[in-house]
MOPAC internal coordinates of N, CA, C and O (Angstrom, degrees):
PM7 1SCF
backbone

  N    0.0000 0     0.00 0     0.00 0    0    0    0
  C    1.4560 1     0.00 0     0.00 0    1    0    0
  C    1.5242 1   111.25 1     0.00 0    2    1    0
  O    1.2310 1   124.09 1   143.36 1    3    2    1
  N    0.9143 1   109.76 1   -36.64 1    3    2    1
  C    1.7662 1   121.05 1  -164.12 1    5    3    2
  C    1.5900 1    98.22 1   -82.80 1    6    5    3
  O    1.2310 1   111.96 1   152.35 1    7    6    5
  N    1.6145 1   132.76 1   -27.65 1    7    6    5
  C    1.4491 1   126.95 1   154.40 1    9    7    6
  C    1.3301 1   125.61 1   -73.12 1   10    9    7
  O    1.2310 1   120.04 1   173.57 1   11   10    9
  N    1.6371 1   117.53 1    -6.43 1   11   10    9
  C    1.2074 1   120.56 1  -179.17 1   13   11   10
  C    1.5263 1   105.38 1   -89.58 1   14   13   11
  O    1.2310 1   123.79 1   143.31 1   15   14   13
  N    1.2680 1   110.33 1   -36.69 1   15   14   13
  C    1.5263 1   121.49 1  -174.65 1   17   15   14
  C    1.9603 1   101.23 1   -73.51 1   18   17   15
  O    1.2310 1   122.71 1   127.70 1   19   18   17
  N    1.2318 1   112.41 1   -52.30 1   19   18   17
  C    1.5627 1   105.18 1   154.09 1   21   19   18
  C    1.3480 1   158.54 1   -77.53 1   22   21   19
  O    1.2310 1   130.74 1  -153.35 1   23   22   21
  N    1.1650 1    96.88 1    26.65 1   23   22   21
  C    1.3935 1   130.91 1   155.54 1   25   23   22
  C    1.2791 1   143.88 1  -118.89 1   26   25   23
  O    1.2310 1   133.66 1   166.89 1   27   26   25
  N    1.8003 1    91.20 1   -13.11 1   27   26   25
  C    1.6172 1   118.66 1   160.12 1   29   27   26
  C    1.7619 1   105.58 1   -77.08 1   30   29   27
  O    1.2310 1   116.29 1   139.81 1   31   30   29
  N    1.8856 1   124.65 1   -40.19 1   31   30   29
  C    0.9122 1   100.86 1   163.22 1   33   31   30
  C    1.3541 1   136.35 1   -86.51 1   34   33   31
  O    1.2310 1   112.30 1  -149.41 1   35   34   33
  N    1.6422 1   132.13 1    30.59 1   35   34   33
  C    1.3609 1   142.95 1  -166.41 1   37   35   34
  C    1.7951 1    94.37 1   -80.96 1   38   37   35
  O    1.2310 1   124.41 1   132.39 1   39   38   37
  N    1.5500 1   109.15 1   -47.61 1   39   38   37
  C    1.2193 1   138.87 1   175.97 1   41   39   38
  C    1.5010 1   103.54 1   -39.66 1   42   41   39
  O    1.2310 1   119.99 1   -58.67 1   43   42   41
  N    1.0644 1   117.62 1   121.33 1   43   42   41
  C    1.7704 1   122.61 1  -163.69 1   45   43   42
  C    1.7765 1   111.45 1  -135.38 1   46   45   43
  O    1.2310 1   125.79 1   -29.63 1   47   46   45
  N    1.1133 1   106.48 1   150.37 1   47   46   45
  C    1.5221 1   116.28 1   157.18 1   49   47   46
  C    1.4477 1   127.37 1   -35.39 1   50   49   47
  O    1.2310 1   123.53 1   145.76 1   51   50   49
  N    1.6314 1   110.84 1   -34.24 1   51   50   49
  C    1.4914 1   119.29 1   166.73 1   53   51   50
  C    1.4660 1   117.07 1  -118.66 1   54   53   51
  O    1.2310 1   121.89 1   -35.33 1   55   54   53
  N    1.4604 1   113.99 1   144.67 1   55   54   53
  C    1.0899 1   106.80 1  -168.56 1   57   55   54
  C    1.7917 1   114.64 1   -81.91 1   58   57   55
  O    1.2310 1   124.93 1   163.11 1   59   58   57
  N    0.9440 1   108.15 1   -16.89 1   59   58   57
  C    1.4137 1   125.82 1   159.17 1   61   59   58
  C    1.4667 1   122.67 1   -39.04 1   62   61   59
  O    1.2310 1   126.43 1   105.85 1   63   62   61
  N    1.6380 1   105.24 1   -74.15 1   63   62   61
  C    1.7451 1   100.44 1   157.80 1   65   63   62
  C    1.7437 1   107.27 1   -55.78 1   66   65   63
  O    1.2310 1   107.82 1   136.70 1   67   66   65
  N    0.9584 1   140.33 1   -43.30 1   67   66   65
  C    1.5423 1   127.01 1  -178.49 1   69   67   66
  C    1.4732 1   102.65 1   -45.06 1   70   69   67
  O    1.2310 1   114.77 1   128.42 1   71   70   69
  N    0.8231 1   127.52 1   -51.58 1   71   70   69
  C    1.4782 1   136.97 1  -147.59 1   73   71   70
  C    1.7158 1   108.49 1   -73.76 1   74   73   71
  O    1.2310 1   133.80 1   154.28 1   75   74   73
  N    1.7634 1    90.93 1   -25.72 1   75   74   73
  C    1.5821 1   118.68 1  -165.98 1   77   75   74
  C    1.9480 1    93.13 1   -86.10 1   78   77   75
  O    1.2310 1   125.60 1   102.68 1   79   78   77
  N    1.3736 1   106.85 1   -77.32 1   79   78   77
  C    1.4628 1    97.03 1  -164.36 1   81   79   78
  C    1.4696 1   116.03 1  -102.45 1   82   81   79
  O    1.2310 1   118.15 1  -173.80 1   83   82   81
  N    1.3178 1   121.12 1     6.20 1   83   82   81
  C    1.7255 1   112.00 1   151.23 1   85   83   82
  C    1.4716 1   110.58 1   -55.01 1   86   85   83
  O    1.2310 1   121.88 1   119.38 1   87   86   85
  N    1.2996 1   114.00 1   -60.62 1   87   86   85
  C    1.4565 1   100.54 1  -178.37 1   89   87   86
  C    1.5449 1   126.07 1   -76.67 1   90   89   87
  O    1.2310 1   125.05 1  -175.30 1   91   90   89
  N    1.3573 1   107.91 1     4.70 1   91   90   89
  C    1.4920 1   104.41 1   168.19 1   93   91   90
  C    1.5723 1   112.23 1   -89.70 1   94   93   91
  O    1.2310 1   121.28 1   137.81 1   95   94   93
  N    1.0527 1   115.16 1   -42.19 1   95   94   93
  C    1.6510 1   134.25 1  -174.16 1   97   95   94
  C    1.6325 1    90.85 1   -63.49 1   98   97   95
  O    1.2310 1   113.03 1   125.55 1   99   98   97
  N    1.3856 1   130.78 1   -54.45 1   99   98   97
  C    1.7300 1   124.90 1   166.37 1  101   99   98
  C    1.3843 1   123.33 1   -40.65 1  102  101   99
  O    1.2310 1   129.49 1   139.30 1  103  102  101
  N    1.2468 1    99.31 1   -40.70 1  103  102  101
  C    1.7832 1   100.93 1  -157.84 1  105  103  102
  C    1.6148 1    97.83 1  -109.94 1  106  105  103
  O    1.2310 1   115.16 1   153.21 1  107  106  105
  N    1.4665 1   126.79 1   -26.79 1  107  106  105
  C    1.3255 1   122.50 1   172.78 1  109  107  106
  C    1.2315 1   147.26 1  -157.07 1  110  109  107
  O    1.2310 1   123.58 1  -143.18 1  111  110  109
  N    1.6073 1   110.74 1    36.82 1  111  110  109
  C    1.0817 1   136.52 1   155.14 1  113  111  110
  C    1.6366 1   123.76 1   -42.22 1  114  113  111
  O    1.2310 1   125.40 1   116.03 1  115  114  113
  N    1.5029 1   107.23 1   -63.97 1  115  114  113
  C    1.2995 1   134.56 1   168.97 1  117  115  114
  C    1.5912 1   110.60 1   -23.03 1  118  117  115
  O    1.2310 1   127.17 1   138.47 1  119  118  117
  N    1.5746 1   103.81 1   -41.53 1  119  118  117
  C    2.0497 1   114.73 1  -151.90 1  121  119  118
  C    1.2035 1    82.38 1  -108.74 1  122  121  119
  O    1.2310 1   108.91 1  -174.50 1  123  122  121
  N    2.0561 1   138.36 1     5.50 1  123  122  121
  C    1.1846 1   113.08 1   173.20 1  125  123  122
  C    1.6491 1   126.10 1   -72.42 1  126  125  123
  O    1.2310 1   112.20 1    -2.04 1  127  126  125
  N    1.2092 1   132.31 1   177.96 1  127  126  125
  C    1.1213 1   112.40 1  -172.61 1  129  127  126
  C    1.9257 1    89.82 1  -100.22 1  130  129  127
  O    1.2310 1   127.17 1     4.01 1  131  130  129
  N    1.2798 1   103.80 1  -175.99 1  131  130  129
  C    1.5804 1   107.22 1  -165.46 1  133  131  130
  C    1.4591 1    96.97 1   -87.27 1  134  133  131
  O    1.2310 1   100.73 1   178.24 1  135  134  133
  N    1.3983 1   152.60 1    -1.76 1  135  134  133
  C    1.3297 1   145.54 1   123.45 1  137  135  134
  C    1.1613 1   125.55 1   -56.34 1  138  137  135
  O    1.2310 1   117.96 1   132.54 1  139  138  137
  N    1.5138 1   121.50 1   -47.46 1  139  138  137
  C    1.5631 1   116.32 1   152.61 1  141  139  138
  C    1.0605 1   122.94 1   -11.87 1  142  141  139
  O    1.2310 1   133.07 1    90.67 1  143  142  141
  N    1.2385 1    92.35 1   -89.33 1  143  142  141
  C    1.9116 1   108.04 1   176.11 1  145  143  142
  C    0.9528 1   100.59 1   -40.94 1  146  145  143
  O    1.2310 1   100.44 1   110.05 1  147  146  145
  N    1.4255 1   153.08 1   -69.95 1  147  146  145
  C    1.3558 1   151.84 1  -149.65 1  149  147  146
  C    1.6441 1    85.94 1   -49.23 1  150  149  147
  O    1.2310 1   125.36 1   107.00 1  151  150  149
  N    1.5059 1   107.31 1   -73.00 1  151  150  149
  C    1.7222 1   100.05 1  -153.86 1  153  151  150
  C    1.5165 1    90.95 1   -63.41 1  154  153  151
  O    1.2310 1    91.85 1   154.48 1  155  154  153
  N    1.0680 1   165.18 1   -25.52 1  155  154  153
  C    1.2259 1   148.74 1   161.17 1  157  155  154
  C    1.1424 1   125.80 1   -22.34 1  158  157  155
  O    1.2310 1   129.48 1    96.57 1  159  158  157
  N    1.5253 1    99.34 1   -83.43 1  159  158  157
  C    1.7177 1   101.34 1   145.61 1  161  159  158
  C    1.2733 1   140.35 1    20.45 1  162  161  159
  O    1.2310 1   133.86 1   108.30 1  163  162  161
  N    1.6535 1    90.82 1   -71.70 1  163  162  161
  C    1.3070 1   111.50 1  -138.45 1  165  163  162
  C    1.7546 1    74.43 1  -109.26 1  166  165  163
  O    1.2310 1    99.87 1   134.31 1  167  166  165
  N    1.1070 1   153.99 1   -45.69 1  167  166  165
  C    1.2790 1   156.28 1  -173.30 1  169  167  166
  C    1.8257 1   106.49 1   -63.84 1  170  169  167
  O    1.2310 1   114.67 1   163.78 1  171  170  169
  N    1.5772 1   127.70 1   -16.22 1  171  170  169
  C    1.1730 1   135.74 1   157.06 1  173  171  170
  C    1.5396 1   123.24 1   -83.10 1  174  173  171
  O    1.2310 1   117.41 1  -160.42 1  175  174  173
  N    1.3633 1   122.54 1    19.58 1  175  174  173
  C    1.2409 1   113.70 1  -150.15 1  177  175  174
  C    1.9614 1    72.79 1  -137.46 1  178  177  175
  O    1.2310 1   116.66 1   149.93 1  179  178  177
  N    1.6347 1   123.96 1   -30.07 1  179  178  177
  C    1.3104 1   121.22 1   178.79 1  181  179  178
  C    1.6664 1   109.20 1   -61.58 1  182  181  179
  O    1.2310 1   118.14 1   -41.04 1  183  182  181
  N    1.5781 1   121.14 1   138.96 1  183  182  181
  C    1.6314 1   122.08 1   165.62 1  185  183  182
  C    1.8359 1   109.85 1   -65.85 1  186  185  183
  O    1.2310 1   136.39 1   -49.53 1  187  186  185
  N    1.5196 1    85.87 1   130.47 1  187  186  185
  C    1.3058 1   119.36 1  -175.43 1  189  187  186
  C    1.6437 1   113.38 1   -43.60 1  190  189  187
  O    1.2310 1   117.43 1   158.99 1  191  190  189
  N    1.4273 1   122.51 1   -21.01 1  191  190  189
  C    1.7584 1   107.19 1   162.51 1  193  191  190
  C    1.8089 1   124.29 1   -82.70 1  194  193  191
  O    1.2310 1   124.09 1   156.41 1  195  194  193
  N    1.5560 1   109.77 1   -23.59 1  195  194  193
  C    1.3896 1   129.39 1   135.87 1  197  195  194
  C    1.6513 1   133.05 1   -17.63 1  198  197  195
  O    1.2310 1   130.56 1   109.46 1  199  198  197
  N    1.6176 1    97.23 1   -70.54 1  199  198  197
  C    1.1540 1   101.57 1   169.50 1  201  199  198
  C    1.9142 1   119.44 1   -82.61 1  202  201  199
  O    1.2310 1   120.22 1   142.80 1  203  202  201
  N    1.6227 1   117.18 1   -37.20 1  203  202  201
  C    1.1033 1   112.23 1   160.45 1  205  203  202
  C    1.5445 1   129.04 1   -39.78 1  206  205  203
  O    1.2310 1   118.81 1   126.66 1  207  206  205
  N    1.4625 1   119.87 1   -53.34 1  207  206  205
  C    1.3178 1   133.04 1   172.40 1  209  207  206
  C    1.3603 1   107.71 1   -44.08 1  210  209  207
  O    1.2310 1   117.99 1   122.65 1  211  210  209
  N    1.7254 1   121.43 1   -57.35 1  211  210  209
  C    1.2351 1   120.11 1  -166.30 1  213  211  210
  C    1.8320 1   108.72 1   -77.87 1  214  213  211
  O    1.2310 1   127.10 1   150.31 1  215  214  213
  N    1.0329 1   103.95 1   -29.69 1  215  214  213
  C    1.9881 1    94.86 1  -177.96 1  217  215  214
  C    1.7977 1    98.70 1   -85.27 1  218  217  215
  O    1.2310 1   109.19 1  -171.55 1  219  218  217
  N    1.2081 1   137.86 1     8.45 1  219  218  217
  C    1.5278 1   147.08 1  -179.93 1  221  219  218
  C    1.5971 1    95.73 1  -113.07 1  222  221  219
  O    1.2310 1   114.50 1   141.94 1  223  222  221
  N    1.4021 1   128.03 1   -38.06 1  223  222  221
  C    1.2460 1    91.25 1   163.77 1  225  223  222
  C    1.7799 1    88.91 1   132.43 1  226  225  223
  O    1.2310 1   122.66 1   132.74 1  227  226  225
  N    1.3995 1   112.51 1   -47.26 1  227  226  225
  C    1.3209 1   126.91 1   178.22 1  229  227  226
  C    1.6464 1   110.51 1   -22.14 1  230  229  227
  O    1.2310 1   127.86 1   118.88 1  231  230  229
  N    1.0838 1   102.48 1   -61.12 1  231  230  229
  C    1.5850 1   104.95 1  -172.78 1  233  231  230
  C    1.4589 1   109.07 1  -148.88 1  234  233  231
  O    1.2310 1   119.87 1     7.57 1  235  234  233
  N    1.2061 1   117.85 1  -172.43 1  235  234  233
  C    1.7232 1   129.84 1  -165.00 1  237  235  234
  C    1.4303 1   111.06 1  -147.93 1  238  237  235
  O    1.2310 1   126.32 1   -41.73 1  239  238  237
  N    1.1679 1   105.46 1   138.27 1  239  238  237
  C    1.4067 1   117.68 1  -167.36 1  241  239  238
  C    1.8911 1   100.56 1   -63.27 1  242  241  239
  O    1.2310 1   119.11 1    -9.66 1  243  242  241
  N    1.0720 1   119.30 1   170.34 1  243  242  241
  C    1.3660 1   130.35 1   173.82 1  245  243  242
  C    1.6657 1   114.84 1   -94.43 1  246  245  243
  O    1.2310 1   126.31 1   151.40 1  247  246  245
  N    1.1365 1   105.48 1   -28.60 1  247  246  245
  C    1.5121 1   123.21 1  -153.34 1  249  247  246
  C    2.0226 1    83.75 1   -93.71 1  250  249  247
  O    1.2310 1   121.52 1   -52.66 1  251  250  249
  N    1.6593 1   114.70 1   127.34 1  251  250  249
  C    1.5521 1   104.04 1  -174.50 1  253  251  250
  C    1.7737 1   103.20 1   -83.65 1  254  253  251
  O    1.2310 1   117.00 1   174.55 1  255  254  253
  N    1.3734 1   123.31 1    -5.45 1  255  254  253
  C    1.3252 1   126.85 1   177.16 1  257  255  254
  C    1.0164 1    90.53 1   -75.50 1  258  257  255
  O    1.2310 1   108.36 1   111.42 1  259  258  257
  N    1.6394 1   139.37 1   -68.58 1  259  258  257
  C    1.4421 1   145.66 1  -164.18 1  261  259  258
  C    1.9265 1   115.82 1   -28.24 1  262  261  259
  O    1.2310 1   145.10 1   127.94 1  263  262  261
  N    1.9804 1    68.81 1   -52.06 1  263  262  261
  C    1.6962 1    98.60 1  -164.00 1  265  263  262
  C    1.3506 1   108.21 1   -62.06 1  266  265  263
  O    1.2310 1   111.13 1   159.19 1  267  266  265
  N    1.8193 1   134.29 1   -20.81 1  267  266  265
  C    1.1769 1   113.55 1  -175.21 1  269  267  266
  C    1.6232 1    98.26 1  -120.56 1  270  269  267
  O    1.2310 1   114.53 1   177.26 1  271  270  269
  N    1.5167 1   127.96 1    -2.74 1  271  270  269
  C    1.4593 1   102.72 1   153.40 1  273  271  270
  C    1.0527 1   110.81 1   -84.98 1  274  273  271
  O    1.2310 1   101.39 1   158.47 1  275  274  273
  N    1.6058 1   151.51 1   -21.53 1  275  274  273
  C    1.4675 1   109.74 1   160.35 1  277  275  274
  C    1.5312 1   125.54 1   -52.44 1  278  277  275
  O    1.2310 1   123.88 1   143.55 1  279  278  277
  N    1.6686 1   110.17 1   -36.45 1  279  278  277
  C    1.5526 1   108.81 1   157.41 1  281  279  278
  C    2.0045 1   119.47 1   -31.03 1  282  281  279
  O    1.2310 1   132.57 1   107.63 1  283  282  281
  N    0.8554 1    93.32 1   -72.37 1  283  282  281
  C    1.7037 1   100.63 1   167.05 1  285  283  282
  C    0.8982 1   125.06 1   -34.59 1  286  285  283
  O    1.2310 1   117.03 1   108.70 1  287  286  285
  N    1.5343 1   123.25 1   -71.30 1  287  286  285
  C    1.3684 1   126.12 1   171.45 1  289  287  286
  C    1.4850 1    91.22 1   -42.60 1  290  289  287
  O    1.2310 1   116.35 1    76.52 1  291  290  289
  N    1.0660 1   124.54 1  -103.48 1  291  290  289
  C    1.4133 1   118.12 1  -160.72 1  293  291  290
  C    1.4757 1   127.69 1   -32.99 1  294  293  291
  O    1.2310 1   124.84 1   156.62 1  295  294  293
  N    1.0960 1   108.32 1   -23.38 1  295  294  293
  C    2.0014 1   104.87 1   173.04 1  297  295  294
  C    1.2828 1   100.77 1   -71.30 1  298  297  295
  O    1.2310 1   116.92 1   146.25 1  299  298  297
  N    1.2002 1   123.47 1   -33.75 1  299  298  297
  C    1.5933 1   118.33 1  -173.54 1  301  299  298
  C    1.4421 1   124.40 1   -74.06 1  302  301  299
  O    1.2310 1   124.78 1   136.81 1  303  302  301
  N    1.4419 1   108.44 1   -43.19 1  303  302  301
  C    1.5888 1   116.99 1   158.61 1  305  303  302
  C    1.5761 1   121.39 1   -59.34 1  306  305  303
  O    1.2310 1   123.15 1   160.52 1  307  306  305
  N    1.0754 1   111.57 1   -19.48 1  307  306  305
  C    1.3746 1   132.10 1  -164.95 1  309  307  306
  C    1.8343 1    90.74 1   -87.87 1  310  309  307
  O    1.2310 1   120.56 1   120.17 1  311  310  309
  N    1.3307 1   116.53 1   -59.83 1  311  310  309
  C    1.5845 1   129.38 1  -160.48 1  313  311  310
  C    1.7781 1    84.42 1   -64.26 1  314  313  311
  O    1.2310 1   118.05 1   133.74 1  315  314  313
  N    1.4852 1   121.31 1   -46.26 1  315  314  313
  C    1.7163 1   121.91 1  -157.92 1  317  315  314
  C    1.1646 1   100.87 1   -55.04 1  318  317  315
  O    1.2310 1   115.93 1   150.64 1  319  318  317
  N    1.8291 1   125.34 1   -29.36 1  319  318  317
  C    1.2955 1   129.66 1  -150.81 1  321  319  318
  C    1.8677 1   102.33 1   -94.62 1  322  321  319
  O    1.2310 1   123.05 1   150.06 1  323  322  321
  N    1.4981 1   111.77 1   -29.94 1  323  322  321
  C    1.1613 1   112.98 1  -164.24 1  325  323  322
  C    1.3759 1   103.59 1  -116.43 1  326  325  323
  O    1.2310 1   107.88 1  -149.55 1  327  326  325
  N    1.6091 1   140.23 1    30.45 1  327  326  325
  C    1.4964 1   139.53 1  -179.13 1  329  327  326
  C    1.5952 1   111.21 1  -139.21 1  330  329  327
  O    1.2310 1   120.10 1   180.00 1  331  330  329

């Protein structure tokens, strides 16, 4: 239940972040480590121009957990594009 409910919130205001962590939360949530997930979590709970800004490049989270799963997320979208 508790992956259904977090993956219901992957689902965002822009379809852009949708596009970003539905398919990350599908394909690699599972292989996160159990802090991972935590900052995951906790990285779905930030407003959606926040997180847009930070996976575009604009700015960087403060928080250094924050700071390297948006790293993640993005290596992974990044790896989908180039494998």
């Amino acid at each position: 239940m508790k992956n259904e409910r977090l993956r219901w919130a992957c689902r965002r205001g822009m379809l852009e972040l949708d596009m970003l962590l539905v398919p990350f939360f599908d394909q690699h949530f599972e292989s996160l480590s159990t802090e991972q997930k935590k900052t995951f979590e906790e990285l779905l709970s930030e407003q959606d121009p926040d997180l847009f800004s930070w996976f575009i490049g604009l700015s960087i989270p403060e928080n250094n957990a924050m700071k390297a799963m948006v790293k993640i997320i993005k290596d992974a979208k990044l790896n989908e594009y180039t494998t």
